[in-house]
MILOBA-785359 format. One record per atom (N, C-alpha, C): residue in one letter; x, y, z. Coordinates in steps of 0.2 Angstrom, whole numbers, plus 5000, padded with zeros to 4 digits. Example, Ala and Ser with C-alpha at 12.3 -4.5 7.8 and 13.67 -1.06 7.14 Angstrom:
BEGIN
A506649725039A506249785039A506649845039S506449895035S506849955036S506450005039
END
This chain:
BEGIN
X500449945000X500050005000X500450065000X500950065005X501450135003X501950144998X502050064995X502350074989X502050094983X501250094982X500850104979X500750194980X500750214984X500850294988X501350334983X501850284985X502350324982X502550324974X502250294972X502250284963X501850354961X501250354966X500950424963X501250494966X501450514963X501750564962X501550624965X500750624962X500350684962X499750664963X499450674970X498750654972X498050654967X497950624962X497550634957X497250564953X496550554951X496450514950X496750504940X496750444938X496750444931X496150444929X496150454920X495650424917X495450364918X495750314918X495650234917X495550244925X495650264931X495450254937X494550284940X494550334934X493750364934X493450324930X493650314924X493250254920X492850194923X493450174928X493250104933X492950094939X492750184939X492350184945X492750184953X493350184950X493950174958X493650254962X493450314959X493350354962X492850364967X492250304967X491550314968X491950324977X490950304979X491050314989X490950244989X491250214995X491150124998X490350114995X490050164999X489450134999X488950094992X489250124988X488950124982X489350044979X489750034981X490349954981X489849904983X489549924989X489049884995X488449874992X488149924988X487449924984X487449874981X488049904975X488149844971X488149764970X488449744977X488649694981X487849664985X487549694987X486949704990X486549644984X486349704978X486049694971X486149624969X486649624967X486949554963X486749494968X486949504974X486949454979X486049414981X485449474977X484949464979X484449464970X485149474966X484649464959X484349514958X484649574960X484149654958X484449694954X485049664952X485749724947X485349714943X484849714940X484449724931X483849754932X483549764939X483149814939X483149874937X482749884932X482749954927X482450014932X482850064932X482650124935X482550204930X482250244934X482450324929X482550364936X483050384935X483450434940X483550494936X483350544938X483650634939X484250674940X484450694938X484850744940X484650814941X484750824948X484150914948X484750944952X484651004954X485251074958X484751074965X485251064970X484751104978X484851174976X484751224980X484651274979X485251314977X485351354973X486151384971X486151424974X486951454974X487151474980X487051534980X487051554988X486851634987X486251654984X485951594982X485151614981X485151654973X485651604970X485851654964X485151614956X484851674954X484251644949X484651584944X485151594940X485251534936X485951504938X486051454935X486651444934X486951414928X487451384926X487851374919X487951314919X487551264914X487651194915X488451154912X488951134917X489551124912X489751074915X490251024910X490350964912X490150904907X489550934903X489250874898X489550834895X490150874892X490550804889X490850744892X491150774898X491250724903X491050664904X490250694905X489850644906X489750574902X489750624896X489650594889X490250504889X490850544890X491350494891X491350444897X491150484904X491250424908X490650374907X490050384905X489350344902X489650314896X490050314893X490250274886X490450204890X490050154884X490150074885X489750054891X489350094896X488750084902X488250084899X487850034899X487350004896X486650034899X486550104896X486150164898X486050194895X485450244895X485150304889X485250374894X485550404891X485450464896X485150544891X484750574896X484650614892X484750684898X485150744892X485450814896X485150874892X485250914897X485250984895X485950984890X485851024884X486551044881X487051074885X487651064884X488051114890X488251164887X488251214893X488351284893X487551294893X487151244894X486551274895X486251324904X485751364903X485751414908X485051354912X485151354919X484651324923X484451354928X483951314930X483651364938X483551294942X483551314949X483351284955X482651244953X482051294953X481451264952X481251304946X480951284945X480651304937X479951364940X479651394934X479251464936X478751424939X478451374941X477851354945X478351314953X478951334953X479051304959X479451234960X479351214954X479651144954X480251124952X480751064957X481451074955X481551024947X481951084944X482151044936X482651004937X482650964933X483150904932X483450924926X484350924926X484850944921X484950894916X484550834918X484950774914X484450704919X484450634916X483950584915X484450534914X484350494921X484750414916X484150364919X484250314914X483750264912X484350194911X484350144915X484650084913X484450024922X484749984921X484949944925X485249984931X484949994938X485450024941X486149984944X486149924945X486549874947X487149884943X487049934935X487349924930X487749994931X487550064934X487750134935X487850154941X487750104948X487750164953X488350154956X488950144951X489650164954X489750234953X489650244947X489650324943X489250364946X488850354951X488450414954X489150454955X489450464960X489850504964X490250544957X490750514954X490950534949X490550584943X490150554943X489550584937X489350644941X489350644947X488950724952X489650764951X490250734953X490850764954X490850824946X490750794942X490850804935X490450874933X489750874936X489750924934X489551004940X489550954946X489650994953X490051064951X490651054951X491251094954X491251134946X491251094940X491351144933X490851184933X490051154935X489551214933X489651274940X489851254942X489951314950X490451364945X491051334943X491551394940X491151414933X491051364930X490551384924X490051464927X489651444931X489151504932X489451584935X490051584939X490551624940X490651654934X490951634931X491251654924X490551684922X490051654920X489551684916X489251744919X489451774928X489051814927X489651884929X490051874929X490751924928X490751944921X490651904916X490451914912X489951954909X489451934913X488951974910X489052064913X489252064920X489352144922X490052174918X490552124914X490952164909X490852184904X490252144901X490152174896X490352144889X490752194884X490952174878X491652194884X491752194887X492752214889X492852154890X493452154891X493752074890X494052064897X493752004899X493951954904X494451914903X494951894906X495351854907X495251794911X495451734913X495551674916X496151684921X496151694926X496951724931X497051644937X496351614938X496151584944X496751524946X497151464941X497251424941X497651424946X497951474948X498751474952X498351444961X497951454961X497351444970X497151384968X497151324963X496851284962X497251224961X497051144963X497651104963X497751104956X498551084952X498451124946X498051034941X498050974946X497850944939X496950964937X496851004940X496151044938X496251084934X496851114931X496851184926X496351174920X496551114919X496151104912X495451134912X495151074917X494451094919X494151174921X494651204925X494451264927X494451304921X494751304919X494951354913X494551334907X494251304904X493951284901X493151304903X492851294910X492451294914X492251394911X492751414914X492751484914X492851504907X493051494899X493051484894X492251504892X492051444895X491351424891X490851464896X491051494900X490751514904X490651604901X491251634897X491151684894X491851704896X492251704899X492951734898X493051724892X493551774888X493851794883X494351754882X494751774887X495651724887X495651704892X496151634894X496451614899X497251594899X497451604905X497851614907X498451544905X498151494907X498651434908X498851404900X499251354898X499351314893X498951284890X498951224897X498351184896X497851184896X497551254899X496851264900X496751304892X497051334889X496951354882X496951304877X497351254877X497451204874X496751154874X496651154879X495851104881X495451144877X495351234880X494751254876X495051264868X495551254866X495451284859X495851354855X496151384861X496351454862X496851464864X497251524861X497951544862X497951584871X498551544872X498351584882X498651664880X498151704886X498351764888X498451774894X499151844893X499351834900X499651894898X500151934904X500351994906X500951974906X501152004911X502251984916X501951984922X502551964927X502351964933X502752024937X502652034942X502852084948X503552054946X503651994947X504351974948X504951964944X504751994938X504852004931X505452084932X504952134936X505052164935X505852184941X505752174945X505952144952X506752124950X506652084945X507252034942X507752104940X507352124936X507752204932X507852274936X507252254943X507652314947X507452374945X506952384940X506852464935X506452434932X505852464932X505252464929X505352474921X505552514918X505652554910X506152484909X506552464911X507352404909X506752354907X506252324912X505752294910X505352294907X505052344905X504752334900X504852344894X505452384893X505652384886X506052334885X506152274888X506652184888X505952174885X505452194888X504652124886X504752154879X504752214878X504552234872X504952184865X505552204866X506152174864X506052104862X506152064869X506151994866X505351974864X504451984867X504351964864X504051954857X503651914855X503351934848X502951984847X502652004839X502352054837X501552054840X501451974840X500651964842X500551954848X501051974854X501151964860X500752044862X500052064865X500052114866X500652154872X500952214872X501352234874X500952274882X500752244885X500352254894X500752264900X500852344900X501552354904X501252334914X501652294918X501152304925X501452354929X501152394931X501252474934X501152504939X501352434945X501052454952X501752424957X502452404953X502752384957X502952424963X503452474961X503552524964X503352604968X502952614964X502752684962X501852684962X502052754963X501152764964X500852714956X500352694953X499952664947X499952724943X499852794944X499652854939X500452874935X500952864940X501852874942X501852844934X501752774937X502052714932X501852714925X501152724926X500852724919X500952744916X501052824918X501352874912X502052834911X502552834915X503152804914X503252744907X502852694909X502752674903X502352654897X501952724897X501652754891X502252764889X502752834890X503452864888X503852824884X503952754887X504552714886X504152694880X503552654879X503452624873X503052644869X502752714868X502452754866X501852714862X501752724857X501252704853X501252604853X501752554853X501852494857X501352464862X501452524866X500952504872X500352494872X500252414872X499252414871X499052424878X499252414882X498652424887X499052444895X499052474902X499352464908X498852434911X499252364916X498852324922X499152364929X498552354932X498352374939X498352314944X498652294949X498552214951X498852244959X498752304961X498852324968X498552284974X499052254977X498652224982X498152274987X497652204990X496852224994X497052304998X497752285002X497952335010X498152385005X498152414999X498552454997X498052494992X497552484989X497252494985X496852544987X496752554991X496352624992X495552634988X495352664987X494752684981X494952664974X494952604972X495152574965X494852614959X494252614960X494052664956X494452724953X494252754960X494752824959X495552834956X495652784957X496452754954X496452764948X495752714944X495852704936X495552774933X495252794938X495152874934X495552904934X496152914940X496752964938X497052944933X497252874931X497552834927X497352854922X496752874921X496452864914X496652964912X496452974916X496553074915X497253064913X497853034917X498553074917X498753034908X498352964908X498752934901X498252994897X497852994896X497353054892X497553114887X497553174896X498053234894X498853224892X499053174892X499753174887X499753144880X499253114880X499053094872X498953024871X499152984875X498952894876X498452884876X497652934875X497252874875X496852804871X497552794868X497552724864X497752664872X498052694874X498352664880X497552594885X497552574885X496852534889X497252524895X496652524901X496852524907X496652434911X497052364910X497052334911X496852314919X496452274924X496552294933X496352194934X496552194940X496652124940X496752124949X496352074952X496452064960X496052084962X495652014965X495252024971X494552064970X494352024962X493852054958X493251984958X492652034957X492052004957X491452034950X490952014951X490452034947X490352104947X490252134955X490052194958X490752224956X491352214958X492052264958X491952254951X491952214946X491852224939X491452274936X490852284938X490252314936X490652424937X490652404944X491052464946X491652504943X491952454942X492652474937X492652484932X492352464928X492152484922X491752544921X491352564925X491152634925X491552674926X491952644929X492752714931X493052714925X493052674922X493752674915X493952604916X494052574916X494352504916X493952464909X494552444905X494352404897X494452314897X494952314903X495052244904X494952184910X494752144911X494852104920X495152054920X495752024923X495951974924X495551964931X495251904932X494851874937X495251804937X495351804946X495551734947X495151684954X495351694958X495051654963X494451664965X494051704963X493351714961X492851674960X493151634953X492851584949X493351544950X493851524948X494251454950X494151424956X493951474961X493751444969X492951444970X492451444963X491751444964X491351394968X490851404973X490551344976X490351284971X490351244973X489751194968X489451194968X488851174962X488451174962X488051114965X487551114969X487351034974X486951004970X487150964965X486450954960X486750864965X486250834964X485950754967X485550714964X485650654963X485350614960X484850584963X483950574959X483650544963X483150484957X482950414963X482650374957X482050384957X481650404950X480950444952X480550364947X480750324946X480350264941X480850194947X480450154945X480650084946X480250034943X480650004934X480249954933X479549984931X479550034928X478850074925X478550124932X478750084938X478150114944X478550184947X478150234946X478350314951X478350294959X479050304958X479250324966X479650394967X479850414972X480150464975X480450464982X481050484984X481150494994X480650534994X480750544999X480150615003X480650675001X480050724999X480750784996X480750794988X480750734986X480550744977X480150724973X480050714968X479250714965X479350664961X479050614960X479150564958X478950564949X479250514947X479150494937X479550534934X479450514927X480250554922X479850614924X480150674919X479950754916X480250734911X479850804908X480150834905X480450914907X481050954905X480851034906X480651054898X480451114899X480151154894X480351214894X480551234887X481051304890X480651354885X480651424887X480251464883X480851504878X480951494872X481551514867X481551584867X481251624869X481151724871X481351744876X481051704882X481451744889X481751674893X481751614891X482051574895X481851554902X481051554901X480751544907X480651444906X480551414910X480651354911X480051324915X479751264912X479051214914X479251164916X479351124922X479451064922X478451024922X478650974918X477950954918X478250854917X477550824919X477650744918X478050744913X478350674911X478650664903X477750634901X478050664894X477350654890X476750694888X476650734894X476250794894X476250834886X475750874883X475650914878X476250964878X476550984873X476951054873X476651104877X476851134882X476451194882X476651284881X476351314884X476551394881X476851414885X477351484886X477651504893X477351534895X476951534901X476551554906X476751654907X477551674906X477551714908X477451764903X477751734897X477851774889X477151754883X477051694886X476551654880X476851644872X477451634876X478351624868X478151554868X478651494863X478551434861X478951394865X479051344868X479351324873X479551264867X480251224869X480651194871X480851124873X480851054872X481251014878X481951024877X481851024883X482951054888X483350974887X483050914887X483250854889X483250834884X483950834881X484050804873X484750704873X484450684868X484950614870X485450634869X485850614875X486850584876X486950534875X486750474878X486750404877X486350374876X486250314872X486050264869X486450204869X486150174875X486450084876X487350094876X487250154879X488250154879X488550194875X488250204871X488350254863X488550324864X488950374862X488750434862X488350444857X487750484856X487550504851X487350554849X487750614855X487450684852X488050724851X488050764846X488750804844X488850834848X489550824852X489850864856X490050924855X489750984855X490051054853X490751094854X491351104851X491851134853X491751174859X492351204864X492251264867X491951324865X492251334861X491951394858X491251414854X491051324854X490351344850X489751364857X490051304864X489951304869X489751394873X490351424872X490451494873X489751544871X490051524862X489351564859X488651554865X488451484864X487951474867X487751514874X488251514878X488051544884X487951624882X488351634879X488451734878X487651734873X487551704872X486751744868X486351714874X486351654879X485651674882X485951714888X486451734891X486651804895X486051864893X486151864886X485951914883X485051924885X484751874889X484151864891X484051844898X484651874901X484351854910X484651914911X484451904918X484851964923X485351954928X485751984929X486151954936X485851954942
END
C-alpha cells in the first residue's frame, strides 16, 4: 500500500481509474454487492439529476461538464438524456418545481458506481462555469481574462479554465487550459519580472524586445510607484507599442480602485495615450467588475473568484422503478420533462409525456431541455467545441439578469 503511495506522484485520479469507478463512495461498492447478491442488478430504474438550491440564492446557473459525462457513460449499458452544455438552469422552474439537468434510464446494478463521479463532474465545473458567466455578464463586451488556476490543485487547470471559457471569459491564462478550450493563452508579466530587472522601464522595454509582434505589449504598473507614476512612465517608454497598463495592487493597498483607474485614465489622456487601455486584475467579482468599468477600466483578469466557485449541489434521485413512480420524501416522483420558453428562458417542468405547452410568463414557444447523450452505451449527440459551447452561453446571458 505505501509502495503504491509512492508511485503516485501527484494526488490525482486517472482516466482509466474514473472510467472504473475506483473513484466512487464504499457505499455504492456495497449496493452493488447487495443487488447482485439478491438478483436486483437488472432492475430498470429512471433517475434525475436536479440542483438543491444555488448558492447565494443565485436565479440561474451554467450547466458544464456534459462531455464528461458523455465519456464516463460510454460502453454503460444506459440511455441518458441532458440539458446541452453551457446550458442556463434554475433551481425550480416558474411554478416552483425542481428541474432536472439530465435523466438516466438503465439497469441500476449496471450505473450506481458512477453516481459519485457523474455528480463530481458536473458539481464543481458548473459552479465555475456560472462564476464565469456572470462576471461576464457585468463586463460586458470588455474582456475577461482566466487568472484563477494558480489557488487551484493544478491537475484541475484544464477543467477550470475551460469551465470559465465556456462560461464567457475571453482568454485564459494557463497552457493547458487553452489547449483543452481551443485557444491561444493570455497573459501579462509578473511583479517578479520586474523585480528581476530592478527598474520598471529595463522591463518593459526587455518584454517589448524579446517578445513577439502578436504578443499584446501590457505594461504592469504598480510595482514600485504610485499606478498613475507608472503608467505614464510606461506610456513614455513604449509610446504607441503600448496596448494596454495592468493594475493588480494588492487588497491593503488599494485604496478607492476606482478612483485610481480614473486618475490613470485622466494622466494617460492629457498626454495623448488614449489608445493606452487600462487593464486591473485582483480580488475581483461581478460587483467590483460592474464598478470598474464605470470608472474606465477595458480589461479583467479574474482569478479565485471563479476558479474557487461553490458547487453546484445538483443530486441524484430514482423517480421510476420497473415502470412504477416512486420518489424519497422531498422529490416528485416519474420521468419530466423541462420545457424551456426560446424568448425569455422561462422553464415548465411537467410529467414526461404531457402536451407542449405555452410559457406561462411570455406566452413564447417552449422547448424540451432534455436531449439524448446515450444510447445503450453509445454517444450520440454532437459534442459542441468550446467555443461553439461559449457562443451558446453569451446569447442566452443576453436574456437573463444578474
Amino acid at each position: 500500500m505505501l509502495e503504491g503511495r509512492r508511485l503516485r506522484r501527484f494526488h490525482i485520479a486517472t482516466d482509466d481509474e474514473i472510467k472504473k469507478a475506483e473513484t466512487t463512495d464504499i457505499y455504492f461498492v456495497r449496493t452493488k454487492q447487495v443487488l447482485e447478491a439478491k438478483n436486483l442488478q437488472d432492475v430498470h430504474v429512471i433517475a434525475e439529476i436536479t440542483p438543491g438550491e444555488l448558492p447565494g440564492g443565485l436565479p440561474w446557473g451554467v450547466l458544464c461538464g456534459i462531455e464528461e459525462e458523455a465519456h464516463l457513460f460510454e460502453g454503460v449499458p444506459v440511455d441518458i438524456y441532458a440539458m446541452p452544455e453551457g446550458s442556463i438552469f434554475h433551481y425550480k422552474d416558474y411554478f416552483g418545481v425542481r428541474e432536472p439537468v439530465m435523466r438516466i434510464e438503465g439497469p441500476y446494478g449496471k450505473f450506481c458506481l458512477y453516481e459519485t463521479p457523474m455528480l463530481g463532474l458536473i458539481c464543481q465545473a458548473s459552479g465555475v462555469a456560472t462564476r464565469a458567466a456572470r462576471v461576464k455578464k457585468a463586463a460586458g463586451e470588455k474582456l475577461v481574462v482566466a487568472f484563477g488556476i494558480r489557488r487551484m490543485h493544478p491537475a484541475l487547470a484544464p477543467m477550470l479554465d475551460r469551465a470559465a471559457y465556456i462560461g464567457g471569459f475571453d482568454g485564459i491564462s494557463s497552457l493547458i487550459g487553452a489547449k483543452t478550450a481551443g485557444v491561444k493563452p493570455t497573459g501579462t508579466m509578473p511583479h517578479a519580472l520586474i523585480i528581476v530587472f530592478g527598474d520598471q522601464v529595463q522591463a518593459w522595454k526587455a518584454f517589448d524586445e524579446v517578445m513577439p509582434e502578436d504578443v499584446p505589449r501590457v505594461a504592469l504598473v504598480d510595482t514600485y510607484y504610485d499606478e498613475k507614476i507608472e503608467a505614464v512612465m510606461a506610456a513614455e517608454a513604449l509610446k504607441d507599442r503600448l496596448f494596454a497598463v495592468r493594475l493588480d495592487t494588492p487588497g491593503s493597498r488599494k485604496g478607492d480602485f476606482a478612483e485610481i483607474i480614473r486618475e490613470v485614465r485622466w494622466e494617460l489622456d492629457v498626454r495623448g495615450y488614449k489608445h493606452v487601455k487600462i487593464f486591473v486584475s485582483g480580488g475581483l467579482n461581478e460587483e467590483k467588475v460592474k464598478v470598474l468599468s464605470e470608472a474606465g477600466a477595458d480589461a479583467f483578469g479574474v482569478g479565485t473568484y471563479v476558479s474557487n466557485a461553490p458547487t453546484i449541489d445538483f443530486a441524484m434521485d430514482i423517480v421510476e422503478i420497473d415502470g412504477k413512480i416512486c420518489a424519497k420524501r422531498g422529490k416528485l416522483g416519474g420521468r419530466k420533462e423541462v420545457w424551456r420558453c426560446v424568448e425569455c428562458l422561462t422553464d415548465v417542468v411537467l410529467p414526461f409525456g404531457k402536451p407542449q405547452p405555452n410559457c406561462p410568463k411570455c406566452g413564447g414557444k417552449m422547448e424540451p431541455m432534455l436531449k439524448p447523450l446515450i444510447k445503450n452505451g453509445k454517444i450520440v449527440a454532437k459534442l459542441p467545441s468550446p467555443k461553439e459551447i461559449r457562443e451558446y452561453v453569451l446569447k442566452q446571458l443576453e436574456k437573463v439578469e444578474l
